[in-house]
N, C-alpha and C positions, 0 to 999 in steps of 0.2 A: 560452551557457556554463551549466554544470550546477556547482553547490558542493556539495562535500561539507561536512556539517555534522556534529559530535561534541560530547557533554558530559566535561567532565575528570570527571564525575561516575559516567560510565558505563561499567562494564566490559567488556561485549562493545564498545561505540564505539570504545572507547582500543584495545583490541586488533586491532580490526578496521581502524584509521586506521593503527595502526603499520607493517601490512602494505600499505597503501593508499598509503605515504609512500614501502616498498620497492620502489612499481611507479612511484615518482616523480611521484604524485598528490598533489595538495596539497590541506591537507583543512584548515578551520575549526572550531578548539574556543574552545567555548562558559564559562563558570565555573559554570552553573547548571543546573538539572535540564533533560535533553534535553527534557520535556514543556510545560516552563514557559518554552525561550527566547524571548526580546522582540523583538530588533532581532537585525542580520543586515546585510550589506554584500547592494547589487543583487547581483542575476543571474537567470535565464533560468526554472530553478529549482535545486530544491534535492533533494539526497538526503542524509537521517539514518540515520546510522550507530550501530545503539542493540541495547540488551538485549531479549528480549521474555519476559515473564513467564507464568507457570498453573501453577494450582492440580494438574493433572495430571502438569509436569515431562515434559512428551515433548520429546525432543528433536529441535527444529525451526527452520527457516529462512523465517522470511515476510516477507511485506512485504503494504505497506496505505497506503491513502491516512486523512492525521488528520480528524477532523470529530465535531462533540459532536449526538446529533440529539434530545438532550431538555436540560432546564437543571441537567441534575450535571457540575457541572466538576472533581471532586475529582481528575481526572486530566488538568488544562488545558485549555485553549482557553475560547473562550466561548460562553455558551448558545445554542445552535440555530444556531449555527454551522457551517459546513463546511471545509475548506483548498480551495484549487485542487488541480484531477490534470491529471495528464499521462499518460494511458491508455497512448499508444504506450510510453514510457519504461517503465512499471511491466509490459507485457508482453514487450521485449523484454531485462526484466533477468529477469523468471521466467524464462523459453524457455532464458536462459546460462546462470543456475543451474542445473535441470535438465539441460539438456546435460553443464555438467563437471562434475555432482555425479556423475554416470551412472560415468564414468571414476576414480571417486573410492571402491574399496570400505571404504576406512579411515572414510567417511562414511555407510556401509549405514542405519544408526540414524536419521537426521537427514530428516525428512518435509520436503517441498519443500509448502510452504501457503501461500495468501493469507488475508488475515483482515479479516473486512467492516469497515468504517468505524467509526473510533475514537480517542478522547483528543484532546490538543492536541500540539502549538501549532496553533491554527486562523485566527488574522489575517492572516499574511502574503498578500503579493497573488500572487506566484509561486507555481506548483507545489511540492508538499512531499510526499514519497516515504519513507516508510520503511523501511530493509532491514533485518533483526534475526535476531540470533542467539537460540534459546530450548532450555530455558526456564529451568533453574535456574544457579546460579552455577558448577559445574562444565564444561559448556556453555560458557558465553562466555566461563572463558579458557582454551580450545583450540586450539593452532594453527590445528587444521587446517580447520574452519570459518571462519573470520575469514580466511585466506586465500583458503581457494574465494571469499568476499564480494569480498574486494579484485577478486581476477581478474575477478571476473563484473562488478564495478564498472567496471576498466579497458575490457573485451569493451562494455558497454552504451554507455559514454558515444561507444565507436568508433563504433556501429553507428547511434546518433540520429543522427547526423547527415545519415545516406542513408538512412533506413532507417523508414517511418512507415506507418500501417497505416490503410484506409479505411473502416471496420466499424468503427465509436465507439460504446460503448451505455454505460449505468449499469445497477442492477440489482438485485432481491428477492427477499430469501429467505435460507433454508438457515440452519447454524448460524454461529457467530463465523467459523468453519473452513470455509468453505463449499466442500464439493467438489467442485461441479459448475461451480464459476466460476473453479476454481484450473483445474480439467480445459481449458475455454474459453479461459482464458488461455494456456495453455502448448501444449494441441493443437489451437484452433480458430480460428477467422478472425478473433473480435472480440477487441479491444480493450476495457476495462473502467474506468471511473472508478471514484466511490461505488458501492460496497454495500449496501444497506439491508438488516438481517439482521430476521429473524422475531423476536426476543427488542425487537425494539424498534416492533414494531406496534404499540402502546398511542400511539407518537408519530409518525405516521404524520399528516401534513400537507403541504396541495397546498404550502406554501408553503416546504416543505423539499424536496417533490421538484424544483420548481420549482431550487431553490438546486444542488441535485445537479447538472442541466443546465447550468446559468450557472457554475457555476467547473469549467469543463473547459477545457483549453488548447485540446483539438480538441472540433470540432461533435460531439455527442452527435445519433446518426438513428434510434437503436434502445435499446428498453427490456426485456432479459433480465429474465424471470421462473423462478423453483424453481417449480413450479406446484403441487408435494407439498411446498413450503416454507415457506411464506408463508398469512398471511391475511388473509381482505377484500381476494382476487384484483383483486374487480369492481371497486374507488376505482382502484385503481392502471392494470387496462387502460382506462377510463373518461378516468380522466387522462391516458393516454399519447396515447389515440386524436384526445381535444381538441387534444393538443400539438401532432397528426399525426406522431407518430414510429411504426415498426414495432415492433410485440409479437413478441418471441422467448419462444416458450414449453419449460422445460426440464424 
């Protein structure tokens, strides 16, 4: 079982749950900031239904697995922390999005993105997925995105159940936005956990790539590289090759 999870605090969540309610999805809200919730009823995992913010105001639709990979928690979780992912889930909720966004020309505007690893909540033991409506507050309370999210909500949780992919990697580089891992996602074979983005190479430690691997729901056998992304290549394929995983270079 997959929970949807919302903060009463969050206005694309609440708008996004409403319609999630009208597809007869039952959805768990929170009293507390989506980034900071604590506790949480079991389940398998979880999908957060939330706003997503920038300084640019493009309007955008992403999703991301949470993970803090140096010690600023100013936006939750805990230091050098990661969440668990669920790769397959997080690619076959891009692929629906994409699909009925396509269908969707009242939605033209709205860039279909994933966004490398980031913020909290980061403890839970299950899976935690976030799907976000961005970027400013006009944006999230619009019909008509918050709906394509529910449907693409309803479409995903059909499809996990028969539906898993055998190409498991994590992956370096590029910018927060990274588009050559959003491209992977949605037209290529792999499946994607953690992101390590380039702005966070200064924190670059075996013992976080390490962590990246170990909270995956599925086996991790491949390590995606930006190869015009990233720096200090060599630690990372170094790393990967001790691990014995395969280097995908992009």
């Amino acid at each position: 079982m997959v929970m949807l999870v919302t903060s009463k605090k969050n206005i694309a969540g609440m708008n996004i749950a409403r319609k999630c309610e009208k597809l007869r999805l039952k959805v768990h809200y929170c009293e507390e900031d989506i980034l900071k919730i604590n506790k949480l009823p079991d389940s398998d995992a979880y999908i957060f239904l939330s706003t997503h913010k920038s300084e640019s105001k493009m309007p955008c639709l992403t999703s991301h697995f949470p993970g803090v990979f140096s010690n600023d928690t100013s936006y939750g979780g805990n230091p050098k922390e990661l969440s668990y992912t669920y790769p397959s889930l997080q690619k076959i909720y891009m692929q629906t999005l994409n699909d009925l966004k396509g269908a969707k020309p009242e939605l033209e505007k709205y860039q279909v993105v994933v966004e490398a690893t980031h913020h909290g909540p980061t403890h839970f033991k299950k899976p935690v997925l976030f799907v976000e409506i961005g970027s400013s507050e006009e944006e999230w309370q619009e019909e008509a995105p918050a709906e394509l999210i529910a449907k693409t909500v309803k479409k995903t949780l059909e499809k996990i159940k028969d539906e898993k992919f055998t190409k498991i990697g994590i992956a370096f580089g590029g910018t927060h936005y990274p588009d050559k891992f959003t491209k992977v996602i949605i037209d290529g074979e792999f499946a994607i956990g953690h992101i390590f983005p380039k702005y966070q190479s200064e924190n670059m430690d075996d013992v976080m790539f390490d962590q990246m691997v170990k909270k995956s729901k599925e086996a991790v056998e491949y390590v995606l590289i930006d190869w015009k992304g990233i720096n200090n290549k060599s630690r990372i394929v170094e790393w990967a090759k001790n691990k014995g995983f395969e280097v995908v270079k992009l």
